[in-house]
C-alpha positions in Angstrom: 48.0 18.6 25.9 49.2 15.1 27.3 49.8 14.8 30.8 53.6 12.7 31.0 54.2 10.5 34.5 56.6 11.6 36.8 59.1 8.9 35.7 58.6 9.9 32.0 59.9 13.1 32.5 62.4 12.1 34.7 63.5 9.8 31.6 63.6 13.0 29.2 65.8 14.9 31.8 67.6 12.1 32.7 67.2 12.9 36.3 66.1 9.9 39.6 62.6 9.8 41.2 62.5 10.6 44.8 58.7 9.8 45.5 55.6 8.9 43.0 57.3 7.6 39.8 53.5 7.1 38.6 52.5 10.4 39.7 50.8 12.2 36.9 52.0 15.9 35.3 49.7 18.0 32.9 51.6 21.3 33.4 54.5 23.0 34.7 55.0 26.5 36.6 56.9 28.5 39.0 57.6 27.4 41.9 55.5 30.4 43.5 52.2 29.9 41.1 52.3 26.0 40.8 49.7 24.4 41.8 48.4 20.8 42.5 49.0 18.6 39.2 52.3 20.2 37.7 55.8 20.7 38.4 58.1 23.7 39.1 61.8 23.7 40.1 64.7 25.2 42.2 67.6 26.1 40.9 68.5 29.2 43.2 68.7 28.9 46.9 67.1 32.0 47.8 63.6 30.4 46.8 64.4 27.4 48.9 61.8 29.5 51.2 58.8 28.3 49.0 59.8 24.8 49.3 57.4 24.4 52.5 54.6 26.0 50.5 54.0 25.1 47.2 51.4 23.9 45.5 53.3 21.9 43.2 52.8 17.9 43.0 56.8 17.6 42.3 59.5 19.7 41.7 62.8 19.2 39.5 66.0 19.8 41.8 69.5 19.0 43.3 68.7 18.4 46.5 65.1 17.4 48.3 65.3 20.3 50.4 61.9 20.9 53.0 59.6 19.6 49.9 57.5 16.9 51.2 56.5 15.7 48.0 57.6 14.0 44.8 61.3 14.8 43.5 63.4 14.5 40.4 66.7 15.2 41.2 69.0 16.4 38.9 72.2 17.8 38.9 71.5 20.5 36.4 67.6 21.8 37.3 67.3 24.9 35.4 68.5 22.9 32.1 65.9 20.1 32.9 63.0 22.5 33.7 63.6 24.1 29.7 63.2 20.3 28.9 60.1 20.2 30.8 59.0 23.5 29.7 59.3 22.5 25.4 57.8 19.2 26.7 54.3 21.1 28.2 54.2 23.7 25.1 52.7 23.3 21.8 54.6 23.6 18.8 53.8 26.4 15.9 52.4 23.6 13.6 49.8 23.2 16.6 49.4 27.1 18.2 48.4 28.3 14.2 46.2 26.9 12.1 47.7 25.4 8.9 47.0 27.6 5.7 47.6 30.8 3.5 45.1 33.5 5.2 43.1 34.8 1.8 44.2 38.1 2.7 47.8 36.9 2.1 49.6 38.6 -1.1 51.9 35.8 -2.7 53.4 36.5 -6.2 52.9 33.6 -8.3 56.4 32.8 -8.8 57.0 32.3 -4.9 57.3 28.8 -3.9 55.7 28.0 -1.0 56.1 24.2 0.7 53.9 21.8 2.4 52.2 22.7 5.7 52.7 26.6 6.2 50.7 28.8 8.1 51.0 32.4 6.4 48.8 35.1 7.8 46.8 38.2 7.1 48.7 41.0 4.9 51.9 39.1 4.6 53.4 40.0 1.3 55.6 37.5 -0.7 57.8 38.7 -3.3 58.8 37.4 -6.5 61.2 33.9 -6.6 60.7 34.0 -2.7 61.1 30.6 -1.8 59.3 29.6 1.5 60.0 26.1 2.7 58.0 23.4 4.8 55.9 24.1 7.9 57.1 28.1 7.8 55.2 29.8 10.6 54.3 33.4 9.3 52.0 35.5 11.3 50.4 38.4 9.9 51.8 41.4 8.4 55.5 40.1 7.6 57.0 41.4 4.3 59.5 39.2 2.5 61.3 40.5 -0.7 62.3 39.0 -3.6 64.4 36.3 -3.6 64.8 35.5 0.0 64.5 32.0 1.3 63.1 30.7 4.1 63.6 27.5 5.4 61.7 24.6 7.0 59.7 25.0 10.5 60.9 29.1 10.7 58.5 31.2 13.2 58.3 34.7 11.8 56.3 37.0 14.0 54.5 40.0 12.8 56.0 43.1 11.2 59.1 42.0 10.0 60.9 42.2 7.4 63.1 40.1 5.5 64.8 41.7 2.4 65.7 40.8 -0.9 67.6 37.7 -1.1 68.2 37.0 2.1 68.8 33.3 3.6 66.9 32.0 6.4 68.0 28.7 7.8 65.7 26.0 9.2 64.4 26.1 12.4 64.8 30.6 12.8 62.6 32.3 15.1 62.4 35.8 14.3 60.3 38.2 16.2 58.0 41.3 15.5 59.7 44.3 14.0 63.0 42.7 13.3 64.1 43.5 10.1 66.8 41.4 8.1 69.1 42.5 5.4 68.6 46.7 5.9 71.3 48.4 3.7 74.7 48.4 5.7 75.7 52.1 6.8 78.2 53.1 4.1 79.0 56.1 2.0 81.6 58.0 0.4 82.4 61.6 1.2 82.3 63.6 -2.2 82.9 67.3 -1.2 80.1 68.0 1.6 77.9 65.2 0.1 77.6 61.6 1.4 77.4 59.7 -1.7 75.7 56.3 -0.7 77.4 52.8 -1.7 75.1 50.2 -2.7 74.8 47.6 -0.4 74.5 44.2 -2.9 74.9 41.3 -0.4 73.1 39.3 1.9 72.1 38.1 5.3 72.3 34.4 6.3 70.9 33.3 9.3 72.1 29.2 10.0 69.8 27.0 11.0 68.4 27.4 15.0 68.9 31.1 15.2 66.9 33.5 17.6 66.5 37.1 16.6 64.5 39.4 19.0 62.0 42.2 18.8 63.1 45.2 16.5 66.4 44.0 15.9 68.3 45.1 13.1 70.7 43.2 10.6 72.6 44.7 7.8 73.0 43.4 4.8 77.1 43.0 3.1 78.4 45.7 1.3 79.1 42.2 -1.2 79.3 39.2 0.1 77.0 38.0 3.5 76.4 39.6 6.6 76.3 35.8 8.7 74.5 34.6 12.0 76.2 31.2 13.0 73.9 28.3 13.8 72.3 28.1 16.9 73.5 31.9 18.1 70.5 33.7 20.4 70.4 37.5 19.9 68.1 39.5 22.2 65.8 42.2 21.3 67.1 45.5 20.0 70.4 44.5 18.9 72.0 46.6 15.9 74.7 44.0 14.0 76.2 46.2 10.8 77.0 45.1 7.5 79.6 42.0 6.8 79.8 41.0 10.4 80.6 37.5 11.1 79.1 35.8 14.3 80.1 32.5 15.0 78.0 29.5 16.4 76.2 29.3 19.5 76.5 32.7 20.5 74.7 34.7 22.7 74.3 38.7 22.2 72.4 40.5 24.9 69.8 43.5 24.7 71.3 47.2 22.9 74.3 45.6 22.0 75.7 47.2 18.7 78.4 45.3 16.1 79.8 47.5 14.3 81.2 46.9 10.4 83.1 44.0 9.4 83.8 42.7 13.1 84.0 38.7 13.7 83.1 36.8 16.4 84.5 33.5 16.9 81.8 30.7 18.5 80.4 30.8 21.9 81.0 34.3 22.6 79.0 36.1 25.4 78.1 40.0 25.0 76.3 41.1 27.5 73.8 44.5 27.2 74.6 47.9 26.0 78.4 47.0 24.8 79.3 48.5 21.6 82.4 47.2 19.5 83.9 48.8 16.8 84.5 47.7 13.2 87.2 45.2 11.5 88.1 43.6 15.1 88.2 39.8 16.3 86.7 38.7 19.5 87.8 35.0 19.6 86.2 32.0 20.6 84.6 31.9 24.1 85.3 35.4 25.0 83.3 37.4 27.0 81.9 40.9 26.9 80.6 42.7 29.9 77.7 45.2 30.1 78.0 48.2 28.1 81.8 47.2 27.5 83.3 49.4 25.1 86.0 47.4 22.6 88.0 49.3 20.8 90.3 46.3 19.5 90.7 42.6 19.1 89.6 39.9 22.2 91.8 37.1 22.4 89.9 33.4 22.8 88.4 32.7 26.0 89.0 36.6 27.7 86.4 38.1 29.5 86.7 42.3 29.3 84.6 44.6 30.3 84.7 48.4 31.0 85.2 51.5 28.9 87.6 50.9 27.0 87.1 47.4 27.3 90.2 45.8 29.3 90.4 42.4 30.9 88.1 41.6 33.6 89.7 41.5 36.8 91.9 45.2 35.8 89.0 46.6 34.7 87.0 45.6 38.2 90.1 46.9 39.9 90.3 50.1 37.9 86.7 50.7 39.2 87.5 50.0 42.6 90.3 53.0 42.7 88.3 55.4 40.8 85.3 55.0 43.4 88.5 56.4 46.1 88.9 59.1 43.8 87.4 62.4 45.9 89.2 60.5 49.2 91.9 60.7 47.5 91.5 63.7 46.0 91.4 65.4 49.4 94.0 63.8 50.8 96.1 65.2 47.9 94.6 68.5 49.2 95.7 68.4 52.6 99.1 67.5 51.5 99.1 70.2 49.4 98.0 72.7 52.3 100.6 71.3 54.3 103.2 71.4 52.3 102.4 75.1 51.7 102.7 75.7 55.3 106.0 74.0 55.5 107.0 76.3 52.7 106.0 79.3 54.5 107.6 78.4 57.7 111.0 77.7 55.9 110.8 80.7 53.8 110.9 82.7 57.1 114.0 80.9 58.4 117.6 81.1 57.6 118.1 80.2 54.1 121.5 78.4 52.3 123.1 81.5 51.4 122.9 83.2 55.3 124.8 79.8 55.5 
């Protein structure tokens, strides 16, 4: 790996040497397990402890702090240290050798481009088409007609179904599966009567799926993942939902059937929305948030059911007075009782 001088990266990150600009880097860490030779960062104040004693040669922040070394200041330092991070690591093309493993199974009408790396007991399906410098590791299943574009990581164990659309530049990891039949059926007496599920997933270019999620495939039409969108591990999105670009969907979230989200939408772990709703551009989610109808644009809600932000945090706040008040309503109810008693025993309006 190539060590990069201190005004190199500072270059990439477009950030000012404070120090060594000849000062060389071969590796980056945190700023508690640096040590002498790479480069860590602060962008929370409550490590600024560890300032006085790291081992790092430089560090990537705002402000120079109690380092005594070399600095790259930046107004931004968690989104320069990523820079610096994908500068340091190696790329698929150089972590896995290039080749088809001979325990690969590929039907001979898959079409399979220059430069992959396919693994041990991945299967390949007829008319698969799997495009330029495709990272596959071992035991990934992709069914017939799917396509995979160019420079895809696919981690072991999952599975991509038939005719399913992978963009360029998707990393999809172990046990995911994409394009699982959507959860529909018809109620015939006491049977469920299943309805074929005959469409798609699409996945747009620079999409992250994580571990053992799950993505349905349309009833017809596409089940679609907007370019660029991050969703976390375990995340259940249901048939013919529409998620925008650049969104981010956090751990045991679950999209229900049919529900669109607009680009850059935020939703956080746990929440659950329900089918054939909007949640509009730049809206926000909180944790296990229960929507139960459309989000306008740009509205954070949170709670169950979901309500906007700052009434839902004040909701909270009273129910926590809840038993305080529910005494006090107690006492006033003894009290009143007494006041009761002690008039009944008193002249009334009709001695009057």
């Amino acid at each position: 790996m190539a060590d990069y001088t201190l005004g190199e990266i500072a270059r990439i990150v477009g950030g000012e040497v404070i120090g060594d600009s000849g000062m060389k880097i071969h590796g980056i860490a945190g700023i508690r397990e640096a040590v002498e030779g790479q480069i860590t960062f602060l962008a929370n104040s409550k490590y600024e402890s560890y300032l006085s004693i790291t081992r790092a040669s430089a560090i990537i922040a705002a402000e120079n702090g109690n380092f005594n070394g070399s600095v790259i200041r930046v107004s931004n330092p968690y989104l320069a240290f990523l820079k610096v991070v994908t500068l340091f690591s190696r790329s698929p093309m150089e972590r896995y050798p290039r080749g088809i493993h001979p325990a690969a199974v590929i039907s001979e009408t898959a079409s399979i481009g220059r430069e992959v790396s396919i693994g041990a007991y991945c299967v390949i399906g007829d008319n698969v088409v799997v495009s330029d410098r495709v990272t596959m590791l071992p035991l990934v299943c992709v069914d017939e007609g799917a396509n995979i574009g160019d420079d895809c990581l696919i981690y072991p164990h999952v599975e991509i179904r038939e005719r399913c659309e992978i963009g360029p530049r998707v990393i999809i990891h172990s046990g995911a599966v994409i394009g699982s039949d959507g959860f529909g059926y018809a109620r015939e007496g006491c049977l469920h009567q299943k309805i074929p599920q005959i469409g798609i997933v699409k996945l747009e270019e620079d999409v992250e799926i994580g571990a053992n999620c799950t993505i349905d495939r349309a009833t017809t039409g596409v089940t679609l993942i907007g370019k660029g969108s991050k969703i976390d591990n375990l995340v259940q999105i249901a048939h013919n939902v529409v998620i925008g670009e650049n969104s981010v969907i956090a751990a045991q979230a679950g999209i229900s059937g049919s529900t669109e989200l607009g680009d850059n939408v935020v939703i956080a772990g746990q929440a659950g929305l329900v089918g054939h709703i909007r949640i509009g551009e730049g809206a926000r989610v909180g944790a296990q948030g229960g929507v139960t109808k459309s989000v306008p644009p740009g509205v954070s809600v949170s709670g169950y059911p979901a309500r906007e932000h700052s009434l839902s945090r004040k909701i909270y706040a009273a129910s926590t007075r809840l038993p305080d008040l529910l005494k006090d309503f107690r006492d006033l109810q003894n009290r009143v009782k007494a006041l009761e008693k002690g008039l009944g025993s008193g002249p009334t309006a009709e001695d009057d």
